[in-house]
C-alpha positions in Angstrom: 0.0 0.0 0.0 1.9 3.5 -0.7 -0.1 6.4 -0.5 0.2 10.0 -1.9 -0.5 12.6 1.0 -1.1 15.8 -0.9 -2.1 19.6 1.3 -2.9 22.3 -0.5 -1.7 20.8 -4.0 1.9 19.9 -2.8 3.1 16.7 -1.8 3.7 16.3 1.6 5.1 12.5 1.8 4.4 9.1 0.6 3.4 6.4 3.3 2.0 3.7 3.5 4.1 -0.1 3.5 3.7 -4.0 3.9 1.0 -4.0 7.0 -2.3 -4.1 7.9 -2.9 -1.4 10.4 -0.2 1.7 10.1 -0.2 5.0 11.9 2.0 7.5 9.4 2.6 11.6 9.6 3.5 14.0 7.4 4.1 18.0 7.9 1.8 20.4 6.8 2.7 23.9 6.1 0.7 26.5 8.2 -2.6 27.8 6.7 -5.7 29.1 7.4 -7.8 26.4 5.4 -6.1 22.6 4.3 -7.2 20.6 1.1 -6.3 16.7 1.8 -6.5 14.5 -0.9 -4.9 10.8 -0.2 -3.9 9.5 -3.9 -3.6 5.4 -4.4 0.0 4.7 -5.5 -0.5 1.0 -5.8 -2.8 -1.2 -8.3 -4.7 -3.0 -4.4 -7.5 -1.4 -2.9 -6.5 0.4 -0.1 -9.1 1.5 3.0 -8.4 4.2 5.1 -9.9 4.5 8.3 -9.7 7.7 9.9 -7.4 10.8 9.1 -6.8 13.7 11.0 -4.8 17.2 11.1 -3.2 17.6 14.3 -0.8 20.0 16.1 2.3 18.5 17.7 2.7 17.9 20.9 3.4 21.1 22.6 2.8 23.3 19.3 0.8 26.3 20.8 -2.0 27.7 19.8 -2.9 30.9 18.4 -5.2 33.3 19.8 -6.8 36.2 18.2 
C-alpha cells in the first residue's frame, strides 16, 4: 500500500508499507484552510480509516 498525501496541491510524503494497520505523519505547512486528498499509489484497494490534522505535541496555539 503507498499512498500520496497531498495539502494544499503539494506533496507532503508518501506512506504507507507492507502492514495491515499503520499509523503514518506527514508535515503540513501553516494555513488558514487545508485541502487533503490521499492519492492510491498502488494497483490493491486500499481503505483508510480515519485521518486527521493535528498540532504537535506542545505546538501552541494561536489566539486572536
Amino acid at each position: 500500500m503507498r499512498l500520496a498525501v497531498i495539502v494544499n496541491g503539494e506533496v507532503r510524503g508518501v506512506v504507507g508499507g507492507t502492514d495491515s494497520w499503520r499509523v503514518d505523519q506527514v508535515t503540513v505547512p501553516d494555513a488558514p484552510v487545508y485541502d487533503v486528498e490521499l492519492r492510491n499509489q498502488g494497483d490493491a484497494f486500499v481503505r483508510v480509516s480515519h485521518v486527521a490534522l493535528v498540532r504537535p505535541f506542545g505546538a501552541a496555539t494561536i489566539k486572536e
